[in-house]
N, C-alpha and C positions, 0 to 999 in steps of 0.2 A: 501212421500218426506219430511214432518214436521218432521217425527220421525226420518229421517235421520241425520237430520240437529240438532236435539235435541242431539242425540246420539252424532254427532261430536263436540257441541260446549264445553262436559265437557273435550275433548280432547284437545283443543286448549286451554280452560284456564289450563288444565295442564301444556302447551306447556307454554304457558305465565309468569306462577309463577316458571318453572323450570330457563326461561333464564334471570328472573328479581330475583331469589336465582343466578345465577350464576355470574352476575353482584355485588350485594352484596356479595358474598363471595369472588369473587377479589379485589373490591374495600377493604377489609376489610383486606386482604390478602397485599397489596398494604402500609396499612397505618401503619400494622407489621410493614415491611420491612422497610419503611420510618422511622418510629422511632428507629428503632436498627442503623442505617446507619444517622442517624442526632444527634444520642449519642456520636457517636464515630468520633473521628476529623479526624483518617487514614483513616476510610470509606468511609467520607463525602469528603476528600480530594482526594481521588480520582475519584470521578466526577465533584466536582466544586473547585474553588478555597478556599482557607483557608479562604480571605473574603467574598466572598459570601455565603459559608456556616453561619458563623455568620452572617452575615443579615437577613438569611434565618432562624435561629433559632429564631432570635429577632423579627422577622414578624410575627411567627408562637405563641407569648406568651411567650416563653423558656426563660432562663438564662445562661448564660457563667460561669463556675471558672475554673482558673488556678494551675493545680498542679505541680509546676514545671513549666519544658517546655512544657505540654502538657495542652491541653484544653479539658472539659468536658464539654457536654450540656445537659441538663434538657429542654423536649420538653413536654408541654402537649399534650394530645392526642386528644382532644374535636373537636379543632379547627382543625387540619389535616386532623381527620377523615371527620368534614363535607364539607372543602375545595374539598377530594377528592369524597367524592361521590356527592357532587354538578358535579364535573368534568363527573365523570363515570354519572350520570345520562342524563346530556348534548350531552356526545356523543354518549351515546347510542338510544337518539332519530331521535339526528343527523344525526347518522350515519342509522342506521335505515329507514328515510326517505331518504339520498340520495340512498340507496341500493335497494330499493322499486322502485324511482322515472329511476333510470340507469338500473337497471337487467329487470326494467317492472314485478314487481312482486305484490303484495298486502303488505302493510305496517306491517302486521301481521305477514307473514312469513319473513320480514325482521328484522323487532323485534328479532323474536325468532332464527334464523339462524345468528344473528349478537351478539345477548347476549352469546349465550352458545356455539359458538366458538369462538370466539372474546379474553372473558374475560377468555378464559379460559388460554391465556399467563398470565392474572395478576394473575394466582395461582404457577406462577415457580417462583417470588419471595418470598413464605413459604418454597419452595423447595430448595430455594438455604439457606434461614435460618436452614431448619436441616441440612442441610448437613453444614452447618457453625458449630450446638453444635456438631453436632455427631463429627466433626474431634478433636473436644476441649474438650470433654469427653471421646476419643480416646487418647488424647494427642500425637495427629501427627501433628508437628508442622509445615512440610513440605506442607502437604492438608492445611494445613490454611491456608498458606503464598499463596499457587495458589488459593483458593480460593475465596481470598481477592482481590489477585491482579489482578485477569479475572472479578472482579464486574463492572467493563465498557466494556467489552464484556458481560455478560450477559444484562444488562439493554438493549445494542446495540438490540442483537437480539430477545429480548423482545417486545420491541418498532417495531420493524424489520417484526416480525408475527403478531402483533397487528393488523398494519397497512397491511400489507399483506393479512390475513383475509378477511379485509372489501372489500380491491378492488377485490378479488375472488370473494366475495358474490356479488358484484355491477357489475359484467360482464355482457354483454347481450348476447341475444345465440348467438354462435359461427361461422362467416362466412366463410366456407372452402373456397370460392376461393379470395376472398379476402387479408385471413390470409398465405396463403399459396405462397408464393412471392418467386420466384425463380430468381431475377434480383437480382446485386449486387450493386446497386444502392442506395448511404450513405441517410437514410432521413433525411428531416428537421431538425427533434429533434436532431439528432445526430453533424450534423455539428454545431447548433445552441449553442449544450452542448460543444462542442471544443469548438467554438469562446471565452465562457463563462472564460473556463477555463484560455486557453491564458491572458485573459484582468484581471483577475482575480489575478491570479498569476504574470505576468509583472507588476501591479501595487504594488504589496507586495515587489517584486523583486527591483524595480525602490526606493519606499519608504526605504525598510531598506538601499539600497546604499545612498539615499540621506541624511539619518539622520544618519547616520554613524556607523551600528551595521552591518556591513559587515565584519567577521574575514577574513584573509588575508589567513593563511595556509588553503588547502585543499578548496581554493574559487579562490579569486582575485589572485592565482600564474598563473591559468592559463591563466589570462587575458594577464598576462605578458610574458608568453610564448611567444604568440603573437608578443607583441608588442618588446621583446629582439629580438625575428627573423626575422623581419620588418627591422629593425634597426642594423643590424648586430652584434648584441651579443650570437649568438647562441638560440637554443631550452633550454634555461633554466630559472630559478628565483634565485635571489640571496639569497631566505629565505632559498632555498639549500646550501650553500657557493658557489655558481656559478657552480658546476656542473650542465651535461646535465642531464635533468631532467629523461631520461631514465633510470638512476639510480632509479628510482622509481618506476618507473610502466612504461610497454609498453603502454602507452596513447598518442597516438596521431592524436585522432580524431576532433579534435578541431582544429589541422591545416586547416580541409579541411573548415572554416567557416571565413578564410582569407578573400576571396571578398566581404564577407558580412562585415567585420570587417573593410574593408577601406573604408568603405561610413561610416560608424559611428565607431571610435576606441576609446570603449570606455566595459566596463567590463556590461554596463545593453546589452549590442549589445547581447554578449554570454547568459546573462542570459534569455532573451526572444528566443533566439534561442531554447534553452533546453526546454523552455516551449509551443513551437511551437510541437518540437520534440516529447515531452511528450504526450500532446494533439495531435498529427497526431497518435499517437502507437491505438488507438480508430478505426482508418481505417481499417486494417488489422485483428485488433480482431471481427472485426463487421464481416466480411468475414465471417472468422472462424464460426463464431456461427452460421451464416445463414446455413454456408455448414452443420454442426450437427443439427441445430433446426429444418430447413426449416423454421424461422417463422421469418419476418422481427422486427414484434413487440418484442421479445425475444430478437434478437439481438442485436438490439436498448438498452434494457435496460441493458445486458451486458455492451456494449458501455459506456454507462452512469456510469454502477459499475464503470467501471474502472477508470473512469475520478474520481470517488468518495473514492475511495479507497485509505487508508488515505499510506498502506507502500510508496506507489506511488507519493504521494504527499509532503510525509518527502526525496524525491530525488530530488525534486524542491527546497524546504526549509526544510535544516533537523534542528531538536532540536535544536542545537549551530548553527541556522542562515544561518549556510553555502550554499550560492544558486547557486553554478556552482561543479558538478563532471561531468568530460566526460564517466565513465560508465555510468551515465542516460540515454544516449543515444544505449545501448545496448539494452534496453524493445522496443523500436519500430524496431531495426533492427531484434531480437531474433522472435518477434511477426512477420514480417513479412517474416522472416526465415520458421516458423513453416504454416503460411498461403500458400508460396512457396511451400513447402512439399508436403501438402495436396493436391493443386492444380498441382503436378507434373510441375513445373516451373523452372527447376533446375538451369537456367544462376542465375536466382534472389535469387534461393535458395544461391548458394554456393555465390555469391558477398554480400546479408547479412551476412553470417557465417563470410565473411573475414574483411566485416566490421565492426561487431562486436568485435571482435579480437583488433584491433585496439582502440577499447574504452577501454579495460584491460586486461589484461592478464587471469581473471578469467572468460570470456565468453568461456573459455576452458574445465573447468569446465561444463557445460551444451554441449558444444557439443560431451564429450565422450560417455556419460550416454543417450543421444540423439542415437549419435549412437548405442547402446548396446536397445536399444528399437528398434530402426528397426529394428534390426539384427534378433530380436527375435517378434516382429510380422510383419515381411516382407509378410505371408502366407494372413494373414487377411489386411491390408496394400494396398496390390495384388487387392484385391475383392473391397474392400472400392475404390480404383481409379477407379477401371471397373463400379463401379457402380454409382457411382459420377458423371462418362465423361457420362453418361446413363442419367443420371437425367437434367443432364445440353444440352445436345443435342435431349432435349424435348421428352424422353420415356415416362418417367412415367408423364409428363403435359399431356396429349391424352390420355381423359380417353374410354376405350375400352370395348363394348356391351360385352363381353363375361369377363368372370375369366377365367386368365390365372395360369400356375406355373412359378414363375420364378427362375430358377437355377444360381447357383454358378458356377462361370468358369473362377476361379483366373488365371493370367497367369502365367504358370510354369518359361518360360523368367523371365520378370516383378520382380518375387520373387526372382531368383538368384540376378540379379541387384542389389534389396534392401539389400540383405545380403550383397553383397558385399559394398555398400553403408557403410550400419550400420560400418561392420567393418572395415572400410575405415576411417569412422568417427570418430572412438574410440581408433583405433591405433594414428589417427593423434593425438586428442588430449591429451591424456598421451603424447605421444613426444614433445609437442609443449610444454606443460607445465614444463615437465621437463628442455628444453632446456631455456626456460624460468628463472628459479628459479636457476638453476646451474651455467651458461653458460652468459647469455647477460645478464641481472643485475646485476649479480656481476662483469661482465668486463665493465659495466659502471661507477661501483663504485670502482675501483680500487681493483678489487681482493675481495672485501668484502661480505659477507654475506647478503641475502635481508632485509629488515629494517623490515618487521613487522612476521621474525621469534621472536621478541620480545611480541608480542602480546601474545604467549602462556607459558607464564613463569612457566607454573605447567607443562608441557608436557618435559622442554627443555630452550637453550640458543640460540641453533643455529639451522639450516633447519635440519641437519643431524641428532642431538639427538632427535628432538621432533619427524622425523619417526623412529628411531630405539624405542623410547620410545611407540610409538603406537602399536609397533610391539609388545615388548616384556610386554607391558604391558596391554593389551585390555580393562580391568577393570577399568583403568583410564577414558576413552573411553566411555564406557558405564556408569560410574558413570557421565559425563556430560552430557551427552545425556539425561539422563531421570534425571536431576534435576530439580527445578521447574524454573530457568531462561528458559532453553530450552525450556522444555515445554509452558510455559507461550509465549516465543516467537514463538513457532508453531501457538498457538491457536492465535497470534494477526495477523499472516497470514493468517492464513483463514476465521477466524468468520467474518471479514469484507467482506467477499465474501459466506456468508451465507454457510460456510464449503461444497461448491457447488466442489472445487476439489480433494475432497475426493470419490466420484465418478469417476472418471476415475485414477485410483491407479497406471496404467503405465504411463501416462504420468505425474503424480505428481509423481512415481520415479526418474524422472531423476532430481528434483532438490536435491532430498536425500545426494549427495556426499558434494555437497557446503554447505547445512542445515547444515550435520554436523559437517564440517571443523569451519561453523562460532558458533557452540555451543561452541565448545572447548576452545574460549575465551571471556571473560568480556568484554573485548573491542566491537566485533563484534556480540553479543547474543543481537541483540536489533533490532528492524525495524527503528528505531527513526533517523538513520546517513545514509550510502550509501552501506555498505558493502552489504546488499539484495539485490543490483537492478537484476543479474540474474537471481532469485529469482521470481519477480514478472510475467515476461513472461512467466513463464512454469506454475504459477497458474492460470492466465488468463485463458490458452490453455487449462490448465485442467477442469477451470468450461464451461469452451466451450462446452466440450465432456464431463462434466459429468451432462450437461441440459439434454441430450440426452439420458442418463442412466437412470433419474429418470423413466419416463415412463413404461419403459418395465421394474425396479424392482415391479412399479406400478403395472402392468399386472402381472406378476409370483405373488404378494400376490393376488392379486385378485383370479389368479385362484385355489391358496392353500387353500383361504379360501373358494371357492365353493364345493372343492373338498374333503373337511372336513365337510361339509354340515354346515356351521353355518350362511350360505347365510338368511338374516334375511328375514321375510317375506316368507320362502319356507318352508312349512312343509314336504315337500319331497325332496329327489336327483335326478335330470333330467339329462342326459347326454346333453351336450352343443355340438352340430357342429360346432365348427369356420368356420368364413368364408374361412380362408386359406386351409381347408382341403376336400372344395367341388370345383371338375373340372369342366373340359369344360361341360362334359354332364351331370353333376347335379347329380349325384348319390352322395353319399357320401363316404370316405376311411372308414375303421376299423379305432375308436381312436387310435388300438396299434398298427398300421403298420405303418413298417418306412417309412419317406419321404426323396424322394431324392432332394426336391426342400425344400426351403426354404421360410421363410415368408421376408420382406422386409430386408434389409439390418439393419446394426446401424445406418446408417447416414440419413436412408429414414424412419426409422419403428415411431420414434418419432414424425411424420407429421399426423399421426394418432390420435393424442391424443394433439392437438396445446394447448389447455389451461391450459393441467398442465406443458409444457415445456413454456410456456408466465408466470405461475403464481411462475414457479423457479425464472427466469429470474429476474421478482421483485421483489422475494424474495431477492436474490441477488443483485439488486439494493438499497431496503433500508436497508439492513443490512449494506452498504458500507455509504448509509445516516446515518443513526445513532449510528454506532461506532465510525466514524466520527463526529458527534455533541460532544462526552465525550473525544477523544482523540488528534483531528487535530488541527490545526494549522490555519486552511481559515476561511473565514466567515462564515463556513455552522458548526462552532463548538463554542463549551460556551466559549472555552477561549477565544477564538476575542473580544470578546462581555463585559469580566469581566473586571472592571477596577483592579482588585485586582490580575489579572494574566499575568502571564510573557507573555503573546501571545497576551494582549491588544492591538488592534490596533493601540490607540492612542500614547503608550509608543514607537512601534515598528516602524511603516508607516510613522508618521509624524515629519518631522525634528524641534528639540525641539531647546533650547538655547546654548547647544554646537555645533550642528551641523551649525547654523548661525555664530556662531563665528569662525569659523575652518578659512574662508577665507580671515580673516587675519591673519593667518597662511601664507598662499599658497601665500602670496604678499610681506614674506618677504625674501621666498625662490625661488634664481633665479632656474630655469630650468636643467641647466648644472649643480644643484651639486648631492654630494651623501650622499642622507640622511638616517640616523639610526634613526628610529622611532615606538614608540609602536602599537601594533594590534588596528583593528578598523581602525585606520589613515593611516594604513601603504597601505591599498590600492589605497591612492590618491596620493601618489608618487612614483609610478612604471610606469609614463612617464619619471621619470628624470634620469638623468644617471647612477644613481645607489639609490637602495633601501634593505637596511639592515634592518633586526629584530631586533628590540630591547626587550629583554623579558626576561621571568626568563630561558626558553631553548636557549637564545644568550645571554648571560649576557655584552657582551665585546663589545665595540664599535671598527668597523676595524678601523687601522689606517691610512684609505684614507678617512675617513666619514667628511663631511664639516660640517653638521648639526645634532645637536640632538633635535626630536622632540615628548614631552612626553604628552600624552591624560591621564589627573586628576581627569576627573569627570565620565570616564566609571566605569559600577558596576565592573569590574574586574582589574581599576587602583591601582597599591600597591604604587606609586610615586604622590606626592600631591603636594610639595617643590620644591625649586631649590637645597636646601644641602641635599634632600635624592637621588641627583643625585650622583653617586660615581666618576664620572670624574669631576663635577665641583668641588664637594667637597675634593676632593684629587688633581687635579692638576687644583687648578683656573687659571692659568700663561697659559693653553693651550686653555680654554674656556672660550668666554662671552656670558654674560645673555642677551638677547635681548631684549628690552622694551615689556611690556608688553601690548599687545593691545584687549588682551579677557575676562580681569575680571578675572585670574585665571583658566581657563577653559586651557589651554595647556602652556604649557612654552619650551622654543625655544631657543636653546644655538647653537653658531655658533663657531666653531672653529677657536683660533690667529694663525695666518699662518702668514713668513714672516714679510711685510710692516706691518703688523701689530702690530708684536710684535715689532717693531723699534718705529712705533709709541705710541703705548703704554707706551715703556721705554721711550720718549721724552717730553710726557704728564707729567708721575712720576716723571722727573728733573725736 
């Protein structure tokens, strides 16, 4: 027994110095990459702000010079390097002891199970450095540019597997009935993560209206919707010239949030609604994954992805502020469109389709390509509900003394139905949409063209030339498709969802027509505004069902590689019996005779193997964590937190010295008039009777407007004066200056009307 134990311990310290070298060669790996990326201002700018980076060089020992507009830093290495392997050594103990203490394992084997897979994400940033020279001694300037500009999607899911790793190794063993939870029943963490969200986002929502960085287009118009059609001014905004606003867009999903709008009318009313909305879309996805995972805990962290998922999040607050579109509200109807589906629910089904529809015209988009997928796995479809209403009507919970076979027995019915479904689906919406774009928008608009056929100015002018141009031109087509905006915008869709809907490739087809309608313009190639939000429920659905995939590719390598004999540990090849291929009476099949029964379904076969679909799952959770830290907008990202960046809370949330001044503004302006006023401001008077734009896209003030009202100290003010006003300054005889009551901070001209100009002229005699 001595000499066994002698024998194994030169093994263990082998084990020991291989995963405390692999620790040191990431952390070393680690401290490259950090100084190539703290050299360079574009690198370092894009994961922290412009000043933080500089403090961060200056903490580090470095130097700044300016060449030009650009800045260069000088880091030494000494200090970095020991900063970081102080780090790496820290939690390698760390982390080592909690994995030891939670798995119930011996500290030794967590040591070494935690070093040498662990660190071995800190060796993909050398990896991402060659592939940095190789593109720049290629001189392919195109691979740089994506290169560069995916360095916070790498770092994301760097950090992403990091951490991933360690709670894999920290598992304890695996409680089948426990994990295996077949109720649909939201847990704790789940609701706890909505509540989260809600209060989270309503207070961000509430602060930027309070402190006055609410833009008015494409936000506060639709408050006004509202409150025009309340008030009998029709469904419109006057930022439109008082058309009905269905000139714009088929949206009118926001009317149904009336009742809730007349206990409180008021533009935060809508914006916490939407963030209600948003955080409920968690319900129905939790569904979903259950019905694919079988594992409550997997679902749960889906759930949680998606509350974290930053495209998701910019439809609450996107980049320019803006915190109210009524397509936000298609990700919870779409999501529980697609959970209807599955669960053959069909009143629910088509009432979310149609209320989707209503949020914009572009949920039409998703439902043709929706349907062109059932149409075409209506066969498999078929079996997945037969087998689904099986699992849920307690078959497979009852577990039975004997192996059975269980067979396939799609129904032939069932399948016609869905085809007819599908293309039921896909007729409608091509039709809809066309009638859409041709037809009722432009008879809202007076005969006119839709407004954002301007969005694509390289394809075309008008709706007609940009498809004749697609047509005749494909090449156009495919040159943006695979440019690096595109691309770059695919991978910031997915990588925050641990590129988990890249596994199920049919349903991440049906967002492919919308992908790439919005490639095809600068405007809408970005996650950062709204134009994605159809976008987000069909990735959802797809990392749903592609948790469910990993497994059984899992199993097929497994058995490749047995069956290649490189099964380590076997000096021999032994023929394996699966369990699925021994019957009732225990004899076993021939390997190579066919079966006519099959092994467990897709949606059951993945309950077999709960901890690599639980260890996707958070995979997928912190990858939505920490793309999120380098890209988002909430508290759970560096810009919150930087006072140096435009997402600072304190710049953004809390109402500074303009925003206290504003309401002597509102005191000197009665109720009944109609005021022309610039963006920002322009959302606190669309109670009054009339509220015009004032800006560089309205230049003119109407000539029924009683007041003009100009915001001086926004970063985007061009008006600072009273004489760079062109009406006062050209016709002062029509306008007076109104005292000033804010220190400069807005200036306030009211129109001479009448008695006034009488008394004006009586003053002047």
């Amino acid at each position: 027994m001595s000499a066994a134990l002698n024998h194994n311990r030169p093994s263990a310290s082998r084990q020991i110095l291989l995963a405390a070298s692999m620790v040191l060669m990431g952390s070393l790996s680690m401290v490259a990459h950090g100084l190539s990326v703290l050299r360079d201002e574009e690198l370092a700018g894009s994961l922290v702000g412009n000043g933080l980076w500089k403090r961060i060089v200056t903490a580090l020992g470095g130097s700044l010079t300016r060449q030009g507009d650009q800045w260069s830093a000088h880091v030494e290495s000494a200090k970095l390097t020991t900063i970081v392997l102080m780090f790496a050594i820290a939690a390698w103990l760390a982390g080592g002891a909690c994995i030891a203490w939670h798995g119930r394992q011996s500290f030794r084997q967590a040591l070494i199970a935690w070093g040498v897979r662990g660190w071995a994400w800190w060796l993909l940033p050398l990896a991402w450095e060659s592939l940095d020279l190789l593109v720049y001694v290629a001189g392919w300037s195109d691979g740089s540019s994506l290169l560069r500009g995916t360095l916070p999607l790498w770092h994301g899911l760097i950090w992403a597997g990091w951490l991933t790793t360690g709670c894999a190794l920290g598992r304890r063993p695996f409680a089948l009935p426990e994990s295996q939870t077949h109720g649909t029943r939201l847990p704790a963490v789940v609701w706890g993560a909505m509540a989260l969200y809600v209060l989270v986002f309503g207070a961000m929502n509430l602060g930027l209206y309070e402190s006055l960085q609410l833009p008015h287009g494409d936000s506060a118009m639709y408050e006004e919707h509202l409150w025009n059609l309340l008030h009998g001014k029709g469904f419109r905004s006057y930022l439109d010239d008082g058309r009905p606003f269905l000139g714009e867009h088929i949206q009118v999903i926001h009317a149904l949030l009336i009742p809730v709008y007349l206990l409180w009318p008021s533009q935060v009313t809508l914006e916490l609604c939407q963030s209600a909305a948003l955080a409920a879309g968690a319900i129905p996805l939790f569904r979903i994954a259950l019905r694919h995972s079988g594992s409550t805990q997997a679902s749960a962290a889906l759930a949680i992805a998606y509350l974290l998922y930053v495209p998701m999040q910019f439809l609450d607050i996107a980049i320019d502020l803006k915190t109210f579109r009524p397509n936000s509200f298609e990700i919870p109807l779409l999501l529980v469109a697609f959970d209807a589906l599955e669960s053959r629910r069909w009143r629910t089904f088509f009432a979310s389709l149609g209320l989707a529809l209503l949020c914009q015209e572009d949920a039409a988009t998703i439902i043709a390509p929706l349907g062109i997928w059932i149409f075409f796995r209506a066969p498999r479809l078929a079996t997945f509900f037969t087998e689904v209403r099986s699992a849920e009507c307690g078959v497979r919970n009852h577990p039975s003394p004997e192996p059975r076979l269980e067979f396939r027995t799609p129904n032939s019915e069932l399948r016609i139905r869905l085809r007819c479904l599908g293309a039921g689906l896909a007729v409608f919406g091509a039709i809809y949409l066309i009638l859409v774009i041709k037809l009722l928008l432009p008879w809202f608009r007076g005969g006119g063209d839709v407004h954002f056929a301007q969005y694509f100015p390289e394809l075309g002018t008008s709706s007609n030339s940009i498809v004749v141009n697609v047509l005749l031109h494909p090449q156009l087509v495919l040159g943006r498709l695979l440019d690096v905006k595109s691309i770059g915008f695919a991978l910031v869709l997915l990588a925050p969802l641990g590129l988990l809907p890249l596994f199920s490739p049919g349903r991440l087809a049906v967002a492919a027509p919308l992908f790439g309608v919005l490639c095809l313009s600068d405007i809408t190639n970005s996650a950062h505004h709204h134009f994605h939000a159809p976008l987000v429920p069909v990735l959802l659905w797809a990392s749903a069902a592609g948790i469910a995939a990993i497994p059984m590719l899992y199993d097929r390598w497994q058995r490749w590689w047995q069956r290649s004999g490189r099964t380590s540990g076997n000096a021999e090849r032994r023929p394996r019996i699966e369990a699925r291929q021994i019957a009732a009476s225990g004899k076993s099949l021939p390997a190579d005779a066919p079966l006519t029964a099959t092994p467990t379904s897709d949606a059951n076969h993945p309950r077999s193997n709960p901890t690599i679909v639980e260890n996707a799952a958070l995979w997928c959770a912190l990858s939505s964590l920490c793309v999120g830290w380098f890209l988002g907008l909430s508290p759970a990202s560096i810009g919150f937190w930087d006072p140096d960046s435009r997402a600072y809370w304190r710049t953004l949330y809390l109402p500074g010295e303009r925003a206290q001044r504003f309401p002597e503004v509102l005191s000197q302006i009665p109720h009944d008039s109609r005021v022309a006023s610039t963006d920002f401001i322009h959302p606190r008077f669309t109670h009054f009777t009339r509220s015009y734009d004032y800006s560089d896209y309205r230049p003119n003030v109407p000539k029924d407007a009683d007041y003009i009202v100009i915001d001086t100290r926004h970063r985007y003010s061009a008006i600072h004066r009273p004489d760079e006003i062109k009406e006062y300054r050209d016709h002062p005889e029509e306008w007076e200056l109104l005292p000033d009551r804010t220190d400069g901070y807005f200036i306030v001209l009211r129109r001479v009307r009448g008695r006034d100009v009488d008394r004006r002229s009586s003053i002047v005699d």
